[in-house]
C-alpha angles and dihedrals in degrees: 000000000000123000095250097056093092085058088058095053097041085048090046087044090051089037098059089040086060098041088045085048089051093052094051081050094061091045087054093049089044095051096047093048091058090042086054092049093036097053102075091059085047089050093049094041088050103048089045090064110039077068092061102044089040097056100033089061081074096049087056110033107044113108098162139333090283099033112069155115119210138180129206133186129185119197122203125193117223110253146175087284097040125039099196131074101231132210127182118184117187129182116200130178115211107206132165083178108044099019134247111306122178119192112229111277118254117206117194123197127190117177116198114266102020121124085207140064131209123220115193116190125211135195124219103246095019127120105232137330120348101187134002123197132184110208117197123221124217144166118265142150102286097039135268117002155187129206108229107186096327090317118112108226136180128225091266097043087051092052088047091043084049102050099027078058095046084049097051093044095065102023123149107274090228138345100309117219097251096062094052093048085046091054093040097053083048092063093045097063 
């Protein structure tokens, strides 16, 4: 053994941890690259979706004028003015009986190009944002995802985890009276 030969392994060692962090690199790139092209069709599918989650909340939850639970979505395309497509999903409960309830607002926010998309929560009666979050999106194998709270969700799966929360959130406490009338006249006919 030389006295050099420890350089050559401790060149070969660094050598090998650069070529292995290039690689990664190139995953990374790779990755974002398919997250980039793969956002636009998330945005529209979930979009998509929030609608019908959003307006099927009303065709199943209306027992009378005053008795009822509806969703509602808006959707904004990005323009010369605003950069950001724009998104905004709300969940109110109509009650005589148990009172008005809203669920906190979710704003959701995909510029093009991104590979990611923010979420801003407000409160009713707050002043301003409550809580951002910027979700990542990413290739799997089921397609394109996004990571909420450790759990890997599609488009659709994100819009149903988003308006199935908002629901639950202002639910009526117990049956209201409406919806038993309502099921009651139904059998009598």
């Amino acid at each position: 053994m030389t006295s050099t030969d420890w350089m050559d392994k401790e060149s070969g060692r660094i050598a090998g941890t650069i070529l292995q962090a290039e690689a990664l690199g190139q995953q990374r790139l790779e990755g974002s690259i398919k997250a980039q092209q793969g956002a636009p069709d998330f945005w529209k599918e979930f979009t998509d979706e929030v609608k019908v989650q959003a307006d099927g909340l009303a065709e199943r939850f209306t027992y009378s004028m005053d008795e009822n639970i509806v969703g509602h979505s808006s959707l904004n395309e990005a323009d010369s003015t605003y950069p950001d497509h724009h998104c905004t999903v709300g969940v109110d409960r109509h009650s005589m009986e148990f009172g008005n309830e809203s669920a906190v607002m979710h704003h959701f926010y995909y510029r093009p190009g991104s590979s990611q998309i923010k979420r801003s929560i407000w409160r009713p009666g707050s002043v301003g944002v409550v809580d951002n979050v910027f979700m990542d999106l990413y290739a799997g194998p089921q397609g394109m995802l996004t990571d909420v709270k450790g759990s890997p969700m599609t488009a659709k799966e994100l819009a149903i985890y988003i308006v199935k929360g908002m629901y639950k959130a202002v639910s009526f406490p117990s049956v209201p009276k409406a919806a038993i009338n309502k099921t009651s006249d139904s059998l009598h006919r």
